[in-house]
ROZA-714569 format. One record per residue (C-alpha): x, y, z; residue in one letter. Coordinates in steps of 0.5 Angstrom, whole numbers, padded with zeros to 4 digits, always signed. Example, Ala and Ser with C-alpha at 12.3 -4.5 7.8 and 13.67 -1.06 7.14 Angstrom:
+0025-0009+0016A +0027-0002+0014S 
***
This chain:
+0012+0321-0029X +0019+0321-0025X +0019+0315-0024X +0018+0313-0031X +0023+0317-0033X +0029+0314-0029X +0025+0308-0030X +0028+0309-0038X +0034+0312-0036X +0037+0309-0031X +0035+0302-0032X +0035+0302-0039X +0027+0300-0039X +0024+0301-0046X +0018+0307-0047X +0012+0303-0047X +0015+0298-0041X +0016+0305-0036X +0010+0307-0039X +0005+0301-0038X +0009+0300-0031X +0008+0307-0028X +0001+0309-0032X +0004+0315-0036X +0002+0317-0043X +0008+0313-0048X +0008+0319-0052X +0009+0324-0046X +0014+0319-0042X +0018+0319-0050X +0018+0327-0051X +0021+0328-0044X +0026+0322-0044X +0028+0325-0052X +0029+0332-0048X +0024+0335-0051X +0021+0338-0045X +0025+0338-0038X +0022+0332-0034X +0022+0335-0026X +0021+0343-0028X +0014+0341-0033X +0008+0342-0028X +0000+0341-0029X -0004+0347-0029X -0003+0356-0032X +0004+0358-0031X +0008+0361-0025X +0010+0368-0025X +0016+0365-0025X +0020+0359-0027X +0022+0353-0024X +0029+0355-0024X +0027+0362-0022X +0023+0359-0016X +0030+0355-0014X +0034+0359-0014X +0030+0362-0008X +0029+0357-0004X +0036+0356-0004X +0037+0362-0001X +0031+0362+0004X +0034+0356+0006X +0042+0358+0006X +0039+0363+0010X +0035+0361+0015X +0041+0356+0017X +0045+0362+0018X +0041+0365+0022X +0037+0371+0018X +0031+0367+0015X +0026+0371+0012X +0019+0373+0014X +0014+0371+0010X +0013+0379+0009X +0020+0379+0007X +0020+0373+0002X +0015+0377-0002X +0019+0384-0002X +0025+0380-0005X +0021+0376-0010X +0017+0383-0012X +0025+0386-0013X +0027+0380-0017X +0021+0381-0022X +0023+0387-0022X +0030+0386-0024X +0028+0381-0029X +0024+0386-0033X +0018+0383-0031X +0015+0389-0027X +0015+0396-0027X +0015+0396-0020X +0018+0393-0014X +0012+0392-0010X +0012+0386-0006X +0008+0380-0008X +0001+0377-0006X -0001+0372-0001X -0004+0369-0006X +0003+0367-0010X +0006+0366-0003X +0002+0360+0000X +0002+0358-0007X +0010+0358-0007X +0010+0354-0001X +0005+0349-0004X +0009+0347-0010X +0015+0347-0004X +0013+0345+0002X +0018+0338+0001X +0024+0344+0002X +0021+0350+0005X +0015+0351+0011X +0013+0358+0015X +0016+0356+0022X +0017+0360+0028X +0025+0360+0029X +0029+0359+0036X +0033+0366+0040X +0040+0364+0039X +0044+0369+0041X +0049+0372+0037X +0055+0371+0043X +0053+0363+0042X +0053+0363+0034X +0059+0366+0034X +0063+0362+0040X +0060+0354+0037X +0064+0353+0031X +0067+0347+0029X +0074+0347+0031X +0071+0348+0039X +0066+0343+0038X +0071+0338+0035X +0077+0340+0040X +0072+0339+0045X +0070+0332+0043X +0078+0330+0043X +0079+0332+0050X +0073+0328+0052X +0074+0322+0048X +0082+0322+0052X +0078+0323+0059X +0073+0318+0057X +0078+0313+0055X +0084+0315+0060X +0078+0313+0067X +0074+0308+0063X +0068+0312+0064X +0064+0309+0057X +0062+0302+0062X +0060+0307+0068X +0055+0312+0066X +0053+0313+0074X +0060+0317+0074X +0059+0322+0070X +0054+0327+0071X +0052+0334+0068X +0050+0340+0073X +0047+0347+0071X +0043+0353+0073X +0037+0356+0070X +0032+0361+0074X +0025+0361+0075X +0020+0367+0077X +0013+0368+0079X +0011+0371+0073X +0009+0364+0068X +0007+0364+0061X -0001+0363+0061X -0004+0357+0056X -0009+0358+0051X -0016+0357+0055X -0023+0356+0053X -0027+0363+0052X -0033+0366+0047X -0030+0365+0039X -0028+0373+0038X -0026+0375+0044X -0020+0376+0047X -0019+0374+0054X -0015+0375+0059X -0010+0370+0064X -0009+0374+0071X -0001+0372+0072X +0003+0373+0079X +0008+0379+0078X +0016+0378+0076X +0018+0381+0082X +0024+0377+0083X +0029+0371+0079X +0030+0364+0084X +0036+0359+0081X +0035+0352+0081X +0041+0348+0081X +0040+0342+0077X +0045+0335+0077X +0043+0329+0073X +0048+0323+0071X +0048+0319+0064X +0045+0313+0068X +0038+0318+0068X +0039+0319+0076X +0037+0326+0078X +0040+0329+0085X +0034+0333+0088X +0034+0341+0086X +0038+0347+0090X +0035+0353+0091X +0038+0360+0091X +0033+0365+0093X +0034+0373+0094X +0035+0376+0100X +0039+0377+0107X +0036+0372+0111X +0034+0364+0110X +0027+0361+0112X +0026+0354+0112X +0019+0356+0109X +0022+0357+0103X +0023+0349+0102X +0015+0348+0104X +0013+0343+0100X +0019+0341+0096X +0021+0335+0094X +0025+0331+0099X +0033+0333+0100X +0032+0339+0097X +0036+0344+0100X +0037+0352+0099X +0040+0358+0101X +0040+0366+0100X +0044+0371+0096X +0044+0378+0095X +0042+0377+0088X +0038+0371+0087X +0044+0368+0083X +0050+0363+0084X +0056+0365+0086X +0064+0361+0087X +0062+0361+0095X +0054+0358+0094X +0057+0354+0087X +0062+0350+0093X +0057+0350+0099X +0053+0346+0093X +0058+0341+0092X +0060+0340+0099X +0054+0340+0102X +0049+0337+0097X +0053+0335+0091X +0058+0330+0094X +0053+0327+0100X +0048+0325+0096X +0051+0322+0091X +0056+0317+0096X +0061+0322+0098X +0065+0323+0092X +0069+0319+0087X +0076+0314+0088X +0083+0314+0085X +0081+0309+0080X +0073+0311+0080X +0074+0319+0079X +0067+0323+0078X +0066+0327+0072X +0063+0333+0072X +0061+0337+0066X +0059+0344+0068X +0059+0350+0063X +0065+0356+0064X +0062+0361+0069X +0066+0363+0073X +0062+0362+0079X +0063+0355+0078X +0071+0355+0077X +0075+0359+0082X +0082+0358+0082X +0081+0355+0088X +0076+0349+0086X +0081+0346+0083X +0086+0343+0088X +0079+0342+0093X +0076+0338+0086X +0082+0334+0085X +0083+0332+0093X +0076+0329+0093X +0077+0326+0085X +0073+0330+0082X +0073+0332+0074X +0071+0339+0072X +0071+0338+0065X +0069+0346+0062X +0065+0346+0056X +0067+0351+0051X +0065+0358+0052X +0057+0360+0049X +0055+0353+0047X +0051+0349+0052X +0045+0350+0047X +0049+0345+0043X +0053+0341+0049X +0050+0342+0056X +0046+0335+0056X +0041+0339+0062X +0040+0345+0058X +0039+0341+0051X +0033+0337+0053X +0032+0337+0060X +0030+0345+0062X +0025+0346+0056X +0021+0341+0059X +0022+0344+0065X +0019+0351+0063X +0013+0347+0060X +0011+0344+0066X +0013+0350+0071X +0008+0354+0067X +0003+0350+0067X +0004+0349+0075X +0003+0356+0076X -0003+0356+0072X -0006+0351+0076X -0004+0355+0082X -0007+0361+0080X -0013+0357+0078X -0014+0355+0085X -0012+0360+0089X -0016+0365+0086X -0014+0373+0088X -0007+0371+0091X +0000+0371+0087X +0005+0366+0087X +0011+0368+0092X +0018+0364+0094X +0015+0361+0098X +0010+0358+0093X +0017+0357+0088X +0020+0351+0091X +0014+0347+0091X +0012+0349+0083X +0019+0348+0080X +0020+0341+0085X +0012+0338+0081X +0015+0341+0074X +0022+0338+0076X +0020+0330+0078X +0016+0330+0071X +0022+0333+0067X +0028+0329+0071X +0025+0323+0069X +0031+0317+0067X +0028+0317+0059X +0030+0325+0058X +0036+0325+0062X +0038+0319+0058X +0036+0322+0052X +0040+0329+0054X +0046+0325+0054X +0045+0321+0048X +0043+0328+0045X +0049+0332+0046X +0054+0326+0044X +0056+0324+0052X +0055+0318+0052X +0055+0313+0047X +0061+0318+0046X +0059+0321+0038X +0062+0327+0036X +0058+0326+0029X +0052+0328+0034X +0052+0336+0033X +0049+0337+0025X +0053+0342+0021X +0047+0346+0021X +0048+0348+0028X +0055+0350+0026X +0053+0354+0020X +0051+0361+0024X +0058+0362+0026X +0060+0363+0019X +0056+0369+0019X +0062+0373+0024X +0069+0369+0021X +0067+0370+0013X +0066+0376+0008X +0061+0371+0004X +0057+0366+0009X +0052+0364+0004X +0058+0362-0002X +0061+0358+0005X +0056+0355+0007X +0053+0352+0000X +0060+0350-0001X +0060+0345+0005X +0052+0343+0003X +0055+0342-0004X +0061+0336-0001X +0068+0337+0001X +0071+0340-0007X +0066+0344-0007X +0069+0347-0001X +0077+0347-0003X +0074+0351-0010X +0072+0356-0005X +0077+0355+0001X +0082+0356-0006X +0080+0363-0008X +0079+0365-0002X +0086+0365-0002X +0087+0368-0009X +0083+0374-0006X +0086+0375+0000X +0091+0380+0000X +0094+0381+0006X +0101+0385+0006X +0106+0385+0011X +0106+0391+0016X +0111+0395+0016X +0113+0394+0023X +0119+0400+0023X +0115+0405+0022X +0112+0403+0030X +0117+0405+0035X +0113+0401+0040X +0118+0397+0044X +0116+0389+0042X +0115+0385+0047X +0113+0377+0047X +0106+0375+0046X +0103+0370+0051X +0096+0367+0051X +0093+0364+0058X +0091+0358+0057X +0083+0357+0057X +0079+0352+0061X +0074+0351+0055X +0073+0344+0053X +0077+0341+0057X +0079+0339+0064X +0081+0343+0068X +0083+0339+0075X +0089+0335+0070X +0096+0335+0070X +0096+0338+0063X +0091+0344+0064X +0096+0346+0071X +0102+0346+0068X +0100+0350+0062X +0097+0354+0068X +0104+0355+0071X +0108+0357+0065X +0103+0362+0064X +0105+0364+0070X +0112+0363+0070X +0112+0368+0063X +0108+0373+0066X +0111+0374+0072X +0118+0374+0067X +0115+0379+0062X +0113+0384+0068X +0120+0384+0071X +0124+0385+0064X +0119+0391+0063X +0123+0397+0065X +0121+0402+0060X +0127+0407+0059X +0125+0415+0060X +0122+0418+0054X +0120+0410+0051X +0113+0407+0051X +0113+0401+0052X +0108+0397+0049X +0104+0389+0051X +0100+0386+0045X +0094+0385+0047X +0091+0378+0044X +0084+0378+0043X +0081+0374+0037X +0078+0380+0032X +0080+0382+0025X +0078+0389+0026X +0079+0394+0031X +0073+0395+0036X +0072+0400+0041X +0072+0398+0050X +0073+0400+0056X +0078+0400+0062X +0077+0401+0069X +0081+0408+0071X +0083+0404+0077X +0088+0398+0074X +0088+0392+0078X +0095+0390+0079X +0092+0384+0084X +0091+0377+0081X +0083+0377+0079X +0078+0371+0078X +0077+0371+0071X +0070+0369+0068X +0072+0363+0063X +0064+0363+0060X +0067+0370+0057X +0069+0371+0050X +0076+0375+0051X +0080+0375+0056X +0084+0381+0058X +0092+0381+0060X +0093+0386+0066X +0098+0392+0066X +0098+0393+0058X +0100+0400+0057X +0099+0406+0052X +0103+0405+0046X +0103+0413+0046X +0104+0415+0054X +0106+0408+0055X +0101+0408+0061X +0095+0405+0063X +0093+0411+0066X +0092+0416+0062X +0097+0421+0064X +0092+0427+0063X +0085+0424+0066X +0086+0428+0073X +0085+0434+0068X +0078+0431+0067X +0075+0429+0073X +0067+0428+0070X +0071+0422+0066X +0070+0415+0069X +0072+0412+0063X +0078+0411+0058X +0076+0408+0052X +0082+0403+0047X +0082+0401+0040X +0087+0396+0038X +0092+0400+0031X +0091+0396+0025X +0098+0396+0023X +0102+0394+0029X +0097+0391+0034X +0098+0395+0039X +0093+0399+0043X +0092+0407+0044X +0087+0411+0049X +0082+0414+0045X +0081+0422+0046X +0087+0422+0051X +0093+0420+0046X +0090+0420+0039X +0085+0426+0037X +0080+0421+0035X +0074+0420+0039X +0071+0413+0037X +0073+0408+0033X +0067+0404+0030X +0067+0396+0028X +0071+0394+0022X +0073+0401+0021X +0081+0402+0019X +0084+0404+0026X +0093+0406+0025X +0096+0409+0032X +0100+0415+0031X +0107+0412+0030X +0103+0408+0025X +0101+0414+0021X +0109+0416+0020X 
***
């Protein structure tokens, strides 16, 4: 009957031609295309509890909000379409709706809706992917690959990344008596191993290193694992800068032909922990000509090729290794010096050459696409920079006016007076940012020199800072956030240059004092020797930061709350 229907209108057939091609009733087809009747909300059979156009609005917002994150459960969908029976003065009461009316409305929507269980994102991740970092990273990728030609040399540019593995496993379903709950003996969670993995775009993998926990390395551990495996131990049974280094010194570079040249550099894509870029990694990389490119911070789920389609696999077939195991070696656990070999069994079946391909043409690596990323990966992160998430992301599914219209009275709402800086007695200081690692190299010319200068104007600001007897003295702090949120500081302020975790949301500027006492410190924390924390909160008005409970008589401040530092409040 549709068919019918766009038959007469769109191609300008005649009623009894549509109906005679389609098999439809000629007087039906001719109610429909005289707008009689509305050709796609017409059904067969009783009438729904609610209509077509009721029925859509909902299944827009189901899915508006499953793509931001918040989906609904299926006992949840019922509530609010009880709520909306309600509010329509259909019913006297908001009790849910029947399972009868659910599995009927995904019936008559399966095209658009389906009951699916939904991947964990944490919300560090959602909030971090968003589409200026994943385009500003692409850009930077694109400049790196063009500058070495590395598009036609797919054996340059690997990819490292960890996971941890435990005895413990997830048990598959077995067979068993109908009715019965059975049960699947598993090893304890006694301890986490990390395996290293690296792979290039050729679909080349580089053989497993192992971190296990503990003081003293066995050769035993390794028994039975693939051949050039190596391992080492470590206090927590994670990587660190000096494990992330021997890695690459004893086992990455060996093994793939002792490093790059000048006119064939290595590009090596990892994420931004910081055991993976210390500052002094970054000369020891470029001697050797390697490329460390830094992923933006909390989006491996979307850009890191192993962590995409290579570890899932992975996981599957570790459990089902350790299932197996079990199997056979009934009354015993698995240990870590069963790990090595496990995990090597489930990584040469999920390292084949077709997924690590596969990973690479999945984040968008090679070929290089930066359309590769759906929009609806990037759809959570609205949820933590919009005051109205669900309008913002049915303007972009809507097409590009409709986000203007939005984008326009966003700022017809918006009203955002200027601050009336002579209230605050704060002394002004310059602002500076230090340069982020993520999404671009960090062994480049261009990442140093902006290393430098921050450096050079740090140092420049910390000697200009005399602060006059009786004046507070103040250092902005740059964090992006639009409200003032609660966090802590050490008593004991470092004054030592630190390694800063580039996989970290903020990042901190050290000696940044008290718009208050001018201080770091406050100076009345000896008075209270049980307190081993000083909290902050950042003023609303002039930006400046002030210890709680020390300087301001305020104990907590809650997120999006209204915050103003005394001087402020003149």
């Amino acid at each position: 009957m549709i068919l019918a229907y766009q038959a007469v209108k769109e191609k300008g057939w005649n009623v009894e031609k549509a109906a005679r091609s389609f098999g439809v009733p000629a007087q039906t087809l001719r109610d429909r295309t005289r707008g009689a009747i509305d050709p796609y909300s017409c059904r067969t059979g009783p009438k729904t509890t609610l209509t077509y156009e009721e029925e859509e609005t909902l299944v827009v917002h189901a899915e508006v909000m499953a793509e931001l994150g918040y989906g609904f459960s299926n006992r949840q969908f019922q509530v609010m379409a009880g709520e909306l029976m309600n509010h329509l003065g259909r019913r006297t009461e908001t009790k849910p709706l029947s399972n009868n009316w659910l599995y009927a409305f995904l019936s008559r929507w399966k095209h658009r809706l389906a009951s699916l269980t939904p991947r964990k994102l944490e919300s560090t991740r959602a909030k971090s992917t968003t589409p200026e970092a994943v385009d500003n990273y692409f850009k930077n990728l694109e400049e790196i690959m063009t500058k070495y030609d590395l598009q036609s040399k797919p054996q340059l540019i690997y990819n490292v990344d960890e996971t941890g593995i435990q005895p413990d496993h997830r048990p598959p379903n077995v067979i068993a008596t109908p009715g019965s709950k059975p049960q699947a003996v598993t090893s304890p969670r006694s301890t986490t191993t990390t395996l290293i993995a690296c792979a290039n775009a050729l679909g080349n993998a580089i053989p497993p290193y192992f971190i296990f926990k503990g003081k003293r390395y066995y050769e035993d551990l390794l028994e039975g694992a693939s051949p050039g495996s190596r391992g080492v131990v470590s206090d927590s049974g994670w990587s660190n800068s000096t494990i992330f280094k021997r890695y690459l010194e004893e086992h990455f570079l060996p093994l793939i032909g002792g490093g790059g040249t000048k006119d064939d550099p290595i590009l090596l894509i990892l994420d931004g922990h910081a055991s993976h870029v210390p500052p002094s990694l970054i000369e020891w990389a470029k001697e050797r000509h390697l490329i460390l490119f830094v992923l933006p911070a909390h989006t491996s789920h979307v850009l890191q090729p192993l962590d995409v389609a290579v570890f899932g696999p992975f996981k599957t077939f570790y459990y089902q290794e350790c299932a197996s195991f079990m199997q056979r070696n009934m009354g015993q656990i698995i240990s870590r010096y069963d790990m090595a070999q496990l995990s090597c069994r489930a990584n040469l079946k999920a390292m084949s050459p077709v997924n690590v391909q596969s990973a690479f043409r999945k984040t968008g690596i090679l070929p290089l696409n930066r359309d590769i990323v759906s929009q609806d990966k990037l759809f959570p992160c609205e949820t933590f920079r919009e005051e109205k998430p669900i309008e913002k992301v049915c303007a972009i599914k809507s097409g590009k006016e409709a986000v203007q219209e939005f984008l326009r009275l966003k700022a017809e709402n918006i009203k955002s007076p200027e601050p009336d800086a002579s209230k605050c007695h704060c002394h002004k200081r310059k602002l500076f940012v230090k340069p982020k690692p993520g999404g671009r190299a960090i062994t480049e010319d261009t990442y140093l020199d902006d290393m430098n200068k921050y450096e050079t104007d740090k140092q420049a600001e910390k000697e200009n800072m005399v602060p006059k007897k009786g004046t507070s003295t103040a250092l902005s702090k740059v964090l992006p956030q639009s409200s003032p949120r609660p966090s802590t500081s050490g008593v004991n302020v470092r004054r030592d240059p630190v390694v800063v975790d580039f996989d970290s949301e903020d990042e901190i500027i050290d000696d940044v004092p008290c718009c208050v006492c001018g201080k770091t410190t406050p100076p009345t924390l000896r008075n209270n020797p049980d307190i081993k924390i000083v909290s902050w909160a950042q003023c609303d008005n002039c930006s400046h930061w002030v210890h709680l409970r020390f300087c301001t008589e305020i104990r907590v401040v809650r997120r999006h709350s209204n915050f103003k530092c005394i001087h402020c409040q003149i």
